[in-house]
Structures are given as structure tokens and as C-alpha cells.
FILO-762040 format. One record per residue (C-alpha): residue number from 1; residue in one letter; x, y, z. Coordinates in pm, 1 decimal, padded with zeros to 6 digits. Last residue first. Layout:
N
<site num="NUM" residu="A" X="X" Y="Y" Z="Z"/>
...
% end
This chain:
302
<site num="302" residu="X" X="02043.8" Y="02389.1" Z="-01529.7"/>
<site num="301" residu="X" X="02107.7" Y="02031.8" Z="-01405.6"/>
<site num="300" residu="X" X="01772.7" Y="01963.4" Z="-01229.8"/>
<site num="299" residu="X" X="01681.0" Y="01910.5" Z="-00928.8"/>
<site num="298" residu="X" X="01293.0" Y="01911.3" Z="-00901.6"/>
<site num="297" residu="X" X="01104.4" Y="01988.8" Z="-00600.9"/>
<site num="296" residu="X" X="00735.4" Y="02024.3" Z="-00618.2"/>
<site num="295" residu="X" X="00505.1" Y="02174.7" Z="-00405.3"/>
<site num="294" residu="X" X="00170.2" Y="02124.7" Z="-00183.0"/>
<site num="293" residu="X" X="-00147.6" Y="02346.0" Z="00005.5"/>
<site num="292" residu="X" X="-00447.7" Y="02127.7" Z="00082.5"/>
<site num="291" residu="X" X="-00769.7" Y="02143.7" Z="-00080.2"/>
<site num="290" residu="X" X="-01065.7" Y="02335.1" Z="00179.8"/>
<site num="289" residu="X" X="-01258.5" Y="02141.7" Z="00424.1"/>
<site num="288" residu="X" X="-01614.1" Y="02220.1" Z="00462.3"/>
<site num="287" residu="X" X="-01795.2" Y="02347.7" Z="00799.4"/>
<site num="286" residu="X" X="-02087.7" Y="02215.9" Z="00921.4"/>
<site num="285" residu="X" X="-02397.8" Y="02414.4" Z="01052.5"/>
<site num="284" residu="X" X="-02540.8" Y="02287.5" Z="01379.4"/>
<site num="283" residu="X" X="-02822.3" Y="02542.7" Z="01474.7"/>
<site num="282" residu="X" X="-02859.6" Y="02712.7" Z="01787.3"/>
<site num="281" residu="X" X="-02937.5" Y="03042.0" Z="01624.2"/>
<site num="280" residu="X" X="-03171.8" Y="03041.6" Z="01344.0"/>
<site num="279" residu="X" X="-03020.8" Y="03090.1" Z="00975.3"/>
<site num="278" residu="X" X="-03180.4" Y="03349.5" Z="00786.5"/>
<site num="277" residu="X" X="-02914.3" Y="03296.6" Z="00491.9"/>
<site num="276" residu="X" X="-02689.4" Y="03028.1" Z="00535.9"/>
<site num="275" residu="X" X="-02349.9" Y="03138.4" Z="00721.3"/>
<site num="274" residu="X" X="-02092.0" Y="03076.2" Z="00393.3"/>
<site num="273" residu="X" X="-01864.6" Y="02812.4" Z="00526.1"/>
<site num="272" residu="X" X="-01473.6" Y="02764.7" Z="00578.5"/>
<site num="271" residu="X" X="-01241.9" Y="02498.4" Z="00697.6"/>
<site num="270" residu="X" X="-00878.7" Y="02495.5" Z="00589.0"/>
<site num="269" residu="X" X="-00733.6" Y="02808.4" Z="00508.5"/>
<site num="268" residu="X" X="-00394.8" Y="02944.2" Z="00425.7"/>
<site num="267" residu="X" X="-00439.6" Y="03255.2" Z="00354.1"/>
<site num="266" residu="X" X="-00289.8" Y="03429.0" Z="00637.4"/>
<site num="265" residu="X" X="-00575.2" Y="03645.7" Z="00783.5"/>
<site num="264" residu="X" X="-00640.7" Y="04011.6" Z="00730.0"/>
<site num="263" residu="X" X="-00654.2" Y="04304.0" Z="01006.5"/>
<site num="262" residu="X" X="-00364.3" Y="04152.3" Z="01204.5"/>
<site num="261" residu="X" X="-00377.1" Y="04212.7" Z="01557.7"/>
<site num="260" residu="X" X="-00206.7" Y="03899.5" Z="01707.4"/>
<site num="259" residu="X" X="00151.3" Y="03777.0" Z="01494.8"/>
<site num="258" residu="X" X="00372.7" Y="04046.0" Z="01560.7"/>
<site num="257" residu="X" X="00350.5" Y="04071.5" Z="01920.0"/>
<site num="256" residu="X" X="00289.5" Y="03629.1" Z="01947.0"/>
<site num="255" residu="X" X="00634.6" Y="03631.9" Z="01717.2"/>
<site num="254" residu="X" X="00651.0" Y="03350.8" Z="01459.3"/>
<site num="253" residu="X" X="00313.0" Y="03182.5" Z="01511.9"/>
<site num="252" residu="X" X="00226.6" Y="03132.8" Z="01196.4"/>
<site num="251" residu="X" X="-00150.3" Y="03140.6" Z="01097.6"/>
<site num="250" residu="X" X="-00358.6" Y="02807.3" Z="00965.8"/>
<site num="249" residu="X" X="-00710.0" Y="02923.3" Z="00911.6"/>
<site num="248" residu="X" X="-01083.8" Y="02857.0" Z="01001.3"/>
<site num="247" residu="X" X="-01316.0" Y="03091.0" Z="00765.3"/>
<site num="246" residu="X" X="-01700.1" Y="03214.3" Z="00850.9"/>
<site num="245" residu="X" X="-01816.6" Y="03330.5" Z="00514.6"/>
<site num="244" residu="X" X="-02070.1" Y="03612.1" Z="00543.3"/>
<site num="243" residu="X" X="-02313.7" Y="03711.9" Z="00208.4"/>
<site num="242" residu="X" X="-02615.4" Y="03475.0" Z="00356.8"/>
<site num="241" residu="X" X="-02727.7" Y="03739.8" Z="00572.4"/>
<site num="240" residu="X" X="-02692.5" Y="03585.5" Z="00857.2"/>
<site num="239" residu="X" X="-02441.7" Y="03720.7" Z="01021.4"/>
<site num="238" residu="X" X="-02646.7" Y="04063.2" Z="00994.8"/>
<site num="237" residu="X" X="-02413.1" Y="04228.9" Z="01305.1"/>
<site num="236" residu="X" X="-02500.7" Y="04429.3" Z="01584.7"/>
<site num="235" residu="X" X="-02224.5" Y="04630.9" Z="01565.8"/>
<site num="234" residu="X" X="-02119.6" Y="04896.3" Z="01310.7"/>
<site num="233" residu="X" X="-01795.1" Y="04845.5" Z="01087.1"/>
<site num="232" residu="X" X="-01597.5" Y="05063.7" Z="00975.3"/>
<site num="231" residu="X" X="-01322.7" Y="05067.2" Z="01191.1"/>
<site num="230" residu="X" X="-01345.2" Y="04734.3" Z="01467.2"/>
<site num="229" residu="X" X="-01656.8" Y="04766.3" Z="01713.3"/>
<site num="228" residu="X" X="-01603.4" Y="04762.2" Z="02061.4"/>
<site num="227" residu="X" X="-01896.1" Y="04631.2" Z="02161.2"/>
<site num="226" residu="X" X="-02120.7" Y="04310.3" Z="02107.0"/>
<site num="225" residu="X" X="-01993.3" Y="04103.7" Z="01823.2"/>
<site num="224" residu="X" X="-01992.8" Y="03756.2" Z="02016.6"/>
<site num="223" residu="X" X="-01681.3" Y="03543.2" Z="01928.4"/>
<site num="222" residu="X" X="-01609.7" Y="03184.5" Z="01990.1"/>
<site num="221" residu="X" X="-01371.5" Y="02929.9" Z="02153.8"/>
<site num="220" residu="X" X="-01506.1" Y="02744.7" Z="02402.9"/>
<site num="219" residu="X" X="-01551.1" Y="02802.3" Z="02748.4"/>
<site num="218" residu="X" X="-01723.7" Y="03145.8" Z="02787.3"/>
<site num="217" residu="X" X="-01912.7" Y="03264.7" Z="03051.5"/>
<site num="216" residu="X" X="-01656.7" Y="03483.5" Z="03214.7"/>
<site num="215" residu="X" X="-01506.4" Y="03671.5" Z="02948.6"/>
<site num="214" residu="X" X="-01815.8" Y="03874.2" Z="02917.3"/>
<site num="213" residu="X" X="-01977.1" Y="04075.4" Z="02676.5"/>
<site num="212" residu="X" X="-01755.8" Y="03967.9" Z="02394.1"/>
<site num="211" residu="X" X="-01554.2" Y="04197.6" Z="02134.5"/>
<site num="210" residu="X" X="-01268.0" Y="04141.0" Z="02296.1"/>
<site num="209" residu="X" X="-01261.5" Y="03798.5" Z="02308.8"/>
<site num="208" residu="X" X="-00911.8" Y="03684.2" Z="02205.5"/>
<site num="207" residu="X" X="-00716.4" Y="03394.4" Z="02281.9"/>
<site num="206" residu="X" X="-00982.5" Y="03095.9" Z="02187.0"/>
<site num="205" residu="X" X="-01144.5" Y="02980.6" Z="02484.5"/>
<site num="204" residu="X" X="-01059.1" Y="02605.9" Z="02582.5"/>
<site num="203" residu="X" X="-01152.5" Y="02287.1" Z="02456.2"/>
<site num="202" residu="X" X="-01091.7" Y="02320.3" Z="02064.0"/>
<site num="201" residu="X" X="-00696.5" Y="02403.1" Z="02134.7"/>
<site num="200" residu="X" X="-00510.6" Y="02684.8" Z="02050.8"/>
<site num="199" residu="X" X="-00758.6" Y="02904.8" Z="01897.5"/>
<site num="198" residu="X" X="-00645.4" Y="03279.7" Z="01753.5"/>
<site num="197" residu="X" X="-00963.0" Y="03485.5" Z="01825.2"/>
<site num="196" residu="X" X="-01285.3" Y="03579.5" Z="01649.7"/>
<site num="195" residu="X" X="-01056.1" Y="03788.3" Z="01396.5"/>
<site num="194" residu="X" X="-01292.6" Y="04036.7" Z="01166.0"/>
<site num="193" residu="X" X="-01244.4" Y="04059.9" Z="00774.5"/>
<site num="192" residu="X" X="-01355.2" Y="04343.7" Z="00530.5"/>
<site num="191" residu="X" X="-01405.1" Y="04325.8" Z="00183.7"/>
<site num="190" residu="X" X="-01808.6" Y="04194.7" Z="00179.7"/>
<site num="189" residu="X" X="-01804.1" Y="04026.7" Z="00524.1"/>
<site num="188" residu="X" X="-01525.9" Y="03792.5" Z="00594.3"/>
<site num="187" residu="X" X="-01577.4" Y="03572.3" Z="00937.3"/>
<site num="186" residu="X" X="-01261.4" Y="03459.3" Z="01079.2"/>
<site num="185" residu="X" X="-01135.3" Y="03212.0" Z="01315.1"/>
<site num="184" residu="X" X="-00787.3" Y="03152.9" Z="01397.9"/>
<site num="183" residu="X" X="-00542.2" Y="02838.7" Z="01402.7"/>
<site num="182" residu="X" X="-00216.4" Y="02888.6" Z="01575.7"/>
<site num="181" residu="X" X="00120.8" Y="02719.5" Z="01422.6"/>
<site num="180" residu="X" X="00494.6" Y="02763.1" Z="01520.6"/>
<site num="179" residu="X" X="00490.3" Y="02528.5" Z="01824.0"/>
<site num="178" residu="X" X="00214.3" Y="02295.8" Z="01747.4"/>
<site num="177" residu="X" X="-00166.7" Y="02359.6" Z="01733.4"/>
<site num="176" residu="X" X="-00352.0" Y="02083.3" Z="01908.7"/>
<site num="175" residu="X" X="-00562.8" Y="01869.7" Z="01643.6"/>
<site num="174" residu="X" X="-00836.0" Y="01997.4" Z="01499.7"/>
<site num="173" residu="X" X="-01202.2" Y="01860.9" Z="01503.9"/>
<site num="172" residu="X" X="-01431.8" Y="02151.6" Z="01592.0"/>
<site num="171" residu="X" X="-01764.0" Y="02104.2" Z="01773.2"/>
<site num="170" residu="X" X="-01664.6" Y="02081.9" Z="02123.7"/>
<site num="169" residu="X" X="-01889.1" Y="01984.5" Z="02367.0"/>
<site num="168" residu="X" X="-02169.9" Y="02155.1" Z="02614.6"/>
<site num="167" residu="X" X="-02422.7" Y="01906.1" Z="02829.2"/>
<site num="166" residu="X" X="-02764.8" Y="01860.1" Z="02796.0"/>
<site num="165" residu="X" X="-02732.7" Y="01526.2" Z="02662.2"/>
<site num="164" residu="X" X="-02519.7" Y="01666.2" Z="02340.0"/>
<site num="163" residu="X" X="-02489.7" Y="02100.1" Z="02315.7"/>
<site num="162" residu="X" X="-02236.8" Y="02168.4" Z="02081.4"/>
<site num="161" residu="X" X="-01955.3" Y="02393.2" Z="02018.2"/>
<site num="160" residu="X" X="-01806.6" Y="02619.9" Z="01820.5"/>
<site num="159" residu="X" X="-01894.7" Y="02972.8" Z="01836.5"/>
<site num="158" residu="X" X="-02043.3" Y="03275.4" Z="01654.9"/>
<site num="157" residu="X" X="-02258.1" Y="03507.1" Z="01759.7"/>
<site num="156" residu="X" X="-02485.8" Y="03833.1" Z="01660.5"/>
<site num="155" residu="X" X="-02776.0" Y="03577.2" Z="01596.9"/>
<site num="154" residu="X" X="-02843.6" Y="03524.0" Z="01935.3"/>
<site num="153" residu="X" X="-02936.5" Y="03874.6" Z="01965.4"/>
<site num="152" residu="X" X="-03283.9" Y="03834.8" Z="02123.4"/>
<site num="151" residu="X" X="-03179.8" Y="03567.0" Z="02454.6"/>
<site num="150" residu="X" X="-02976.5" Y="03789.8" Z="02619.1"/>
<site num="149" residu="X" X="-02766.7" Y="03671.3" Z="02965.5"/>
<site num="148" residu="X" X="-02451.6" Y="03776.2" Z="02820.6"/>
<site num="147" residu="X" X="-02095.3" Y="03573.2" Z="02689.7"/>
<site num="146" residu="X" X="-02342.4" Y="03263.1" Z="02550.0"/>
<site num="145" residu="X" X="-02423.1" Y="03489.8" Z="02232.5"/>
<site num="144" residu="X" X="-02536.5" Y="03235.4" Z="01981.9"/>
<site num="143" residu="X" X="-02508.8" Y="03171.8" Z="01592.0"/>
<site num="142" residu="X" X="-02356.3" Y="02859.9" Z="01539.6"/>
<site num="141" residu="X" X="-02034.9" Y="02643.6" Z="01448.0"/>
<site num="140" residu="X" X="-01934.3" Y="02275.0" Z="01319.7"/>
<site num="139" residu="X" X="-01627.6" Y="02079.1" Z="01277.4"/>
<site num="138" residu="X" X="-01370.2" Y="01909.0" Z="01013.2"/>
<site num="137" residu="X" X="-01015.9" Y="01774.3" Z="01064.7"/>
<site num="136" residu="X" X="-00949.8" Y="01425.3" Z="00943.6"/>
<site num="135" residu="X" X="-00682.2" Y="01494.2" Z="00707.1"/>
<site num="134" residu="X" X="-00536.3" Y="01774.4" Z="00878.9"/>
<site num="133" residu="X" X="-00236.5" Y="01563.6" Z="01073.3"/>
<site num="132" residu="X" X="-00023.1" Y="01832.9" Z="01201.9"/>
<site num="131" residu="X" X="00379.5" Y="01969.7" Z="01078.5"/>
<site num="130" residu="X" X="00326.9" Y="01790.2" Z="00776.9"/>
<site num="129" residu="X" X="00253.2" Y="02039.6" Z="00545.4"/>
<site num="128" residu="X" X="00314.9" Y="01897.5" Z="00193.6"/>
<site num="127" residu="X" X="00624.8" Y="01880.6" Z="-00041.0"/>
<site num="126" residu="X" X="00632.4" Y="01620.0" Z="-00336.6"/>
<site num="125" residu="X" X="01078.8" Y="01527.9" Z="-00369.2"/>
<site num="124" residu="X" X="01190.0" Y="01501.6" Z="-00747.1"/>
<site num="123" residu="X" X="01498.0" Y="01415.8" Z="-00854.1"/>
<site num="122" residu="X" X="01590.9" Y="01138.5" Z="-00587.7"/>
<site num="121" residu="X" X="01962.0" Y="00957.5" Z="-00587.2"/>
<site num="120" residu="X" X="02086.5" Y="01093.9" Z="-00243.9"/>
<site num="119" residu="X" X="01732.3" Y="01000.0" Z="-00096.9"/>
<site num="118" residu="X" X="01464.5" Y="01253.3" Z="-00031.0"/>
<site num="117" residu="X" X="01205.5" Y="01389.0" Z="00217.6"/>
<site num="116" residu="X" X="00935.2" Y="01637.5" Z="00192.2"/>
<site num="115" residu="X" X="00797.1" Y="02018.0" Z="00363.7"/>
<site num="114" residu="X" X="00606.7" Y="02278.7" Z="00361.7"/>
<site num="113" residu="X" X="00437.4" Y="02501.9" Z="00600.8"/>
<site num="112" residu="X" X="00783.2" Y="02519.7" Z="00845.8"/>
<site num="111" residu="X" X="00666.5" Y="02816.9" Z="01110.8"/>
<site num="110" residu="X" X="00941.1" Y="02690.6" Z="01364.6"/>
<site num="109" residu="X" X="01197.2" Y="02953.5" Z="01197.0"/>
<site num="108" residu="X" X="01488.9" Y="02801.0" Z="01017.8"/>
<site num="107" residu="X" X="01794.3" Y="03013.5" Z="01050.0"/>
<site num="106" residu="X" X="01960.3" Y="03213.9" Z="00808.3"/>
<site num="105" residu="X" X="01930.1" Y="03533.3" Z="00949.5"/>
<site num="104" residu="X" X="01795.4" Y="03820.3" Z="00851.2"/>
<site num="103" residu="X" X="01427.2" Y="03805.9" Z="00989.0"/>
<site num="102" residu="X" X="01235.8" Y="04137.2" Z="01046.8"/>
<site num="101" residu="X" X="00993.5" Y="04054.4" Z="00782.3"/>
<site num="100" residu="X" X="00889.4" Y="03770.1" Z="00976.0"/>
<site num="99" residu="X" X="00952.9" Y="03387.4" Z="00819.4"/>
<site num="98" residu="X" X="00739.1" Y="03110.6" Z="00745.5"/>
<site num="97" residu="X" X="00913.1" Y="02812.1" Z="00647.3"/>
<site num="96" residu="X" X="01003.8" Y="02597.3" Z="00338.5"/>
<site num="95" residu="X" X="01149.8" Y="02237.0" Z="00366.5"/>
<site num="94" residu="X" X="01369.6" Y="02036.8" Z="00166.2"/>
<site num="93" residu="X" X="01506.8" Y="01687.2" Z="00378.6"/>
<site num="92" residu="X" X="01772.5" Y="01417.6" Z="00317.4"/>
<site num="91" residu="X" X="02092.8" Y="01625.8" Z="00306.4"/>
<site num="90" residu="X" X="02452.9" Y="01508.2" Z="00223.3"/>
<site num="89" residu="X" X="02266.7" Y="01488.7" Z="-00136.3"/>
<site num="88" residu="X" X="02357.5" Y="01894.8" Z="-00138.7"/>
<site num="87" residu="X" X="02745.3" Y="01848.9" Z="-00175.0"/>
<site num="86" residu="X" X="02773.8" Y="02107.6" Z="-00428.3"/>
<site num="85" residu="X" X="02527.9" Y="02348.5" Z="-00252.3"/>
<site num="84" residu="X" X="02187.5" Y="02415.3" Z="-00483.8"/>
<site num="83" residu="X" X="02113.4" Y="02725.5" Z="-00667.8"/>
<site num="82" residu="X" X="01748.5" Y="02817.8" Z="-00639.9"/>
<site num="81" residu="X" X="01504.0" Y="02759.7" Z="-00972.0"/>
<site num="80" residu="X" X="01136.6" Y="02959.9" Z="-00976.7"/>
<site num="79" residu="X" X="01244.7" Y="02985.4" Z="-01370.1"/>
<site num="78" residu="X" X="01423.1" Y="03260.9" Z="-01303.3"/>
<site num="77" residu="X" X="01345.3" Y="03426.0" Z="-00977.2"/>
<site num="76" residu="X" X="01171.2" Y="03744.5" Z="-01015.9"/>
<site num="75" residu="X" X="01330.4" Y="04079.2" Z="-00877.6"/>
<site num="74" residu="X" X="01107.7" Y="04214.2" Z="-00568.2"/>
<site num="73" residu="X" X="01442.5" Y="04255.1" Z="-00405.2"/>
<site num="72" residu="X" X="01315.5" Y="04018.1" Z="-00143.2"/>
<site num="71" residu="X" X="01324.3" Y="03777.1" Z="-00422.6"/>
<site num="70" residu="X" X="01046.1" Y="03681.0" Z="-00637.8"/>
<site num="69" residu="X" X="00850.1" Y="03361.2" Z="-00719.3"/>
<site num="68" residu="X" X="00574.8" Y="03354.5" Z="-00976.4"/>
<site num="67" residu="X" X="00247.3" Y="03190.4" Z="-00777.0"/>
<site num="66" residu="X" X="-00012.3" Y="03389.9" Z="-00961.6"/>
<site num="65" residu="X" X="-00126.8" Y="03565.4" Z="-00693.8"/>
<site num="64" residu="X" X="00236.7" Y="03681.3" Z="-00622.8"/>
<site num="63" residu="X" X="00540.2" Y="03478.2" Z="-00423.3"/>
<site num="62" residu="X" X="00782.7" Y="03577.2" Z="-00181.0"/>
<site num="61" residu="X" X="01162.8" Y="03479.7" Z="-00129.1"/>
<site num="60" residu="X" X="01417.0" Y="03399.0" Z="00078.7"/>
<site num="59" residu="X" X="01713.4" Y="03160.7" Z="-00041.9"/>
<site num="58" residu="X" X="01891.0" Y="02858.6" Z="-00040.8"/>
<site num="57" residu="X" X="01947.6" Y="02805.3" Z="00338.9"/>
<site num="56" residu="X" X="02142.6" Y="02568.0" Z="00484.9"/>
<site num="55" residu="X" X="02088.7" Y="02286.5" Z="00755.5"/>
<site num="54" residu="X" X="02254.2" Y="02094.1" Z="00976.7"/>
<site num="53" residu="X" X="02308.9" Y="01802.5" Z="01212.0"/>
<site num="52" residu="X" X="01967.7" Y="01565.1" Z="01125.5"/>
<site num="51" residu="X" X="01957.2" Y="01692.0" Z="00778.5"/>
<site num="50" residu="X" X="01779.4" Y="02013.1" Z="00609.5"/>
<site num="49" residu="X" X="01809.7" Y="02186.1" Z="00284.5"/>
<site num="48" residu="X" X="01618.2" Y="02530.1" Z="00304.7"/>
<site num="47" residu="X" X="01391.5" Y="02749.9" Z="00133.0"/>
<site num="46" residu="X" X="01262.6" Y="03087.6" Z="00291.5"/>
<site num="45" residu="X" X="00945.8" Y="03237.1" Z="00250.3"/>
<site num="44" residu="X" X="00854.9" Y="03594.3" Z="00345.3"/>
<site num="43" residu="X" X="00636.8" Y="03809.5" Z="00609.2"/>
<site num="42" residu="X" X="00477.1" Y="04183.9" Z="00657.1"/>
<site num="41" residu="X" X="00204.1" Y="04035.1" Z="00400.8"/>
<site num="40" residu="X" X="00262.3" Y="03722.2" Z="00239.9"/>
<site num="39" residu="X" X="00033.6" Y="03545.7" Z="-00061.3"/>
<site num="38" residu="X" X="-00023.8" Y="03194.6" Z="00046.9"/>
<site num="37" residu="X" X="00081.5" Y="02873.9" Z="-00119.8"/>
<site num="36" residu="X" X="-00072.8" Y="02694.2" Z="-00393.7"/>
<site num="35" residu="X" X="00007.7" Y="02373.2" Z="-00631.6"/>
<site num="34" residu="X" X="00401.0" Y="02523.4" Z="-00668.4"/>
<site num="33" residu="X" X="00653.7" Y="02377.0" Z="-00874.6"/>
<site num="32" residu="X" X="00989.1" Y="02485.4" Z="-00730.7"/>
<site num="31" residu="X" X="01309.8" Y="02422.0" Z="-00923.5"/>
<site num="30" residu="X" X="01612.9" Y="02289.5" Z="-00760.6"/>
<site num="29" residu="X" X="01973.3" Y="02376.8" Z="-00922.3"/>
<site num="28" residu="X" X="02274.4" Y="02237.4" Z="-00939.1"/>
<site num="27" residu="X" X="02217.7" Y="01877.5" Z="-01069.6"/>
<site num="26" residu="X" X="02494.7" Y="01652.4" Z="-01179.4"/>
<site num="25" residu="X" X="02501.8" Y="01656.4" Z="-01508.6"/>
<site num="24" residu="X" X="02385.8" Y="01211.6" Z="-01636.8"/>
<site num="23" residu="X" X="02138.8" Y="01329.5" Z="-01924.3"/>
<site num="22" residu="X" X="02363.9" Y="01612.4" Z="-02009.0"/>
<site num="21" residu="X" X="02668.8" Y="01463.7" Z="-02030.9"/>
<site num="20" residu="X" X="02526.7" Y="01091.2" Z="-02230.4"/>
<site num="19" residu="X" X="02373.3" Y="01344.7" Z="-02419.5"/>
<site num="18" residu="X" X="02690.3" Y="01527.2" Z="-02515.4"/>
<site num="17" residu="X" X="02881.0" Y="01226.1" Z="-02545.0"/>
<site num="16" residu="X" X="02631.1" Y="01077.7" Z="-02824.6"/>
<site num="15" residu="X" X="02672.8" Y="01383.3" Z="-02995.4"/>
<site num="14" residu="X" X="03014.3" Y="01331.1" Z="-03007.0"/>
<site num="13" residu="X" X="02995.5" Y="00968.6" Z="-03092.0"/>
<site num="12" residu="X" X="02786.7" Y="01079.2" Z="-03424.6"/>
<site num="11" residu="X" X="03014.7" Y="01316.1" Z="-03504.1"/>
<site num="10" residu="X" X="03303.6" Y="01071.5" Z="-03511.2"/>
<site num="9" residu="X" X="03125.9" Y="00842.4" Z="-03686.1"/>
<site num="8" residu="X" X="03018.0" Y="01101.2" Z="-03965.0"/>
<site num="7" residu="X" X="03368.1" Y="01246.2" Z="-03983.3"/>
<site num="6" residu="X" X="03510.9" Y="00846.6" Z="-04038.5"/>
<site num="5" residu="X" X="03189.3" Y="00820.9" Z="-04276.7"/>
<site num="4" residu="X" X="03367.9" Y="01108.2" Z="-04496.8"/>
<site num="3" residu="X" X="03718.0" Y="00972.2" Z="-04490.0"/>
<site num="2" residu="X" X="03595.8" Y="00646.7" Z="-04584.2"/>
<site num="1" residu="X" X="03411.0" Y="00797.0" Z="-04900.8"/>
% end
């Protein structure tokens, strides 16, 4: 009888070592929780561990619609878990960035959408994009054509700004875009999306008008759909329809060359409104803020 409750003490202390093991295992791996982050197209995702001296990278990866996490090798991640470095509480930051399909290296690029700070003892660090303040962003557009002198196709424009006192404002609220980040306007129209221009800042033009009469006229960022036409699509324009969405994104400024030009936007939007149907031109509309992009970090011992 005393041999047997020796064998069930000694049991019992070995399963209390293995817990004690597995409760205190120094993590090796970080899993990633995501809340939402953009499909990529002709771009990827890379994961880093960041201090004030250093970083390293843990890996480069892309994501499907329903946020599983796959390598470059379109093989899926287990688990959405990346190895971590031994010494990985020598860092105090996890970030993800934005990077071109051309990238190899293992560099950061300035495109950093997510991002969260940690102490040496953390488990779990809440990502975010901090790289601008967008919690008080908001704004409003209408339907004019201020790049000619017509006054019947007002409704073939979009652009934000106001007119207060007799005198023209901005109507967005956005702070400046910083190095790595451009916002741009969109209006999506059954499948098909058209660029009003990549907007730096709210005061001046936005960086593409080609679709305006006149570059001269215009002072605020904006589009009139006046000539050259993209494919498929026929000019003037029902914006008012009440099927158009005007959207306001986030894109990453990796590479102006590769960056301008793209037929779809990066989905990472933050303002959009469906034009109200018949709408008359001159009209303040106001555009609605859409839920912020976040992640989870966990390290965790397998």
C-alpha cells in the first residue's frame, strides 16, 4: 500500500512539473489575431521586431478574404504563428509594413499600417495604425465642375470643399499624409473603380486631374469626369444615381512609379458615402468614417 501511494506521489509531482514547464516555456512563437487588414495586389506584408538600434524580420506574408495568412509561397502559415528570435524581449516594438512585390530585403519599408509596443514580460501586444491620428478625421464632398466655365454638368463632379462667406474652404478633415502614406479618392460604380487623384494635403489639388477640363481653376482636390475616359466607361457620368460610392482611402506610398495608376484601390478605407440619388450639385453631403483596421500579438510557447 506504501509502495503504491509512493508511485502515486511521484506521479502526481511529475505532472505537477510538466505544468509548472509549460505554464512558465519561454515563448517562441507569436501568433497573429487579425480584426481586418487589406487584401494585397502586386504587394505583401512583412512582420518585424523593432527597437531603437535594430530590427529583424520574422517573415513576409499575404493574407486572403478571410484573413488566413500565407507565405509568399502561397503555403498557409500554421496557426498564423511566426518563429520568434531567442533573445526577442531585447525588443520593445512589433510592427507590420507594406511592402512592393519587388522587395527582397529585409528592411522595413516606411509603409508601417500596424503597429504596438511591449515590455520584456508582455504576452499580448493590441496593434493599430499609428502612423496619423484618424480619430477625428471626417469631411464633406459635392457634385460640381469648377475646372470649366459650364454651369449644366455640375453633376459630372466631385470635390471637396466648401463655399463659407463667399469664400472657398476645405471640406475634408485629414491630417497631412506622412512619408509612406497618400490618401486617394475613389468613386466605385457597379465593378469598376475610377482614381480622382492621390491627395496629399486637403488645401492643395490632389495629384492627378486628368480627367479635368482645366488644371488651372482648381485648388482643392477633386475630379471632374470630362474627357479622357478610362476603358469601359463612357463620360458624362450618372453620379447621382444613387448606385456610386465615393470612397477616401489610405494607399502606401512605397514607390510613387509603382504606386500611381492602379485600377483598384488599397482597401484600407476610411471615409466613404453612397452619392444620394438625384442629388443637386452644390450640396454638402458628409462622409462616414469606416472601423479601424487592428491585430493581436500573442507569444506563446508553441
Amino acid at each position: 500500500m506504501k509502495k503504491l501511494a509512493s508511485i502515486l506521489l511521484f506521479a502526481l509531482i511529475l505532472s505537477g512539473c510538466n505544468i509548472l514547464t509549460t505554464t512558465n516555456a519561454k515563448p517562441n512563437k507569436a501568433r497573429l489575431d487579425i480584426s481586418y487588414l487589406p487584401v494585397l495586389q502586386g504587394m505583401f506584408y512583412e512582420a518585424f521586431l523593432v527597437n531603437s538600434s535594430e530590427y529583424i524580420s520574422l517573415g513576409k506574408f499575404n493574407i486572403d478574404r478571410d484573413q488566413n495568412i500565407f507565405s509568399l509561397e502561397k503555403s498557409k502559415i500554421s496557426k498564423n504563428k511566426f518563429n520568434l528570435p531567442g533573445n526577442y524581449t531585447i525588443y520593445d516594438k512589433f510592427m507590420i509594413t507594406v511592402e512592393n512585390q519587388y522587395d527582397r530585403d529585409s528592411a522595413p519599408s516606411e509603409s508601417i499600417i500596424l503597429e504596438g509596443k511591449f515590455k520584456p514580460d508582455d504576452l499580448t501586444v493590441v496593434l493599430g495604425f499609428k502612423m496619423m491620428d484618424l480619430s477625428d478625421i471626417g469631411g464633406t464632398f459635392r457634385l460640381a465642375t469648377p475646372s470649366d466655365y459650364e454651369s449644366d454638368n455640375e453633376e459630372n463632379g466631385i470635390w471637396f470643399y466648401q463655399v463659407k462667406d463667399g469664400k472657398e474652404i476645405p471640406s475634408l478633415k485629414l491630417p497631412f499624409a506622412v512619408q509612406g502614406w497618400i490618401y486617394e479618392a475613389w468613386i466605385k460604380k457597379d465593378y469598376q473603380y475610377i482614381s480622382l487623384g492621390e491627395i496629399g494635403d486637403v488645401y492643395n489639388p490632389d495629384l492627378n486631374n486628368k480627367h479635368s477640363a482645366s488644371n488651372l481653376l482648381i485648388k482643392y482636390p477633386g475630379e471632374d469626369f470630362l474627357q479622357d475616359p478610362p476603358k469601359d466607361i463612357k463620360f458624362p457620368m450618372n453620379l447621382n444615381d444613387g448606385k456610386t460610392k465615393l470612397i477616401i482611402t489610405l494607399e502606401p506610398w512605397i514607390n510613387p512609379e509603382l504606386s500611381q495608376n492602379r485600377e483598384f484601390p488599397f482597401d484600407y478605407k476610411i471615409l466613404e458615402k453612397t452619392i444620394p440619388k438625384n442629388l443637386e450639385p452644390n450640396i454638402d453631403i458628409k462622409l462616414e468614417k469606416t472601423p479601424m483596421i487592428g491585430a493581436t500579438i500573442e507569444f506563446v510557447p508553441k
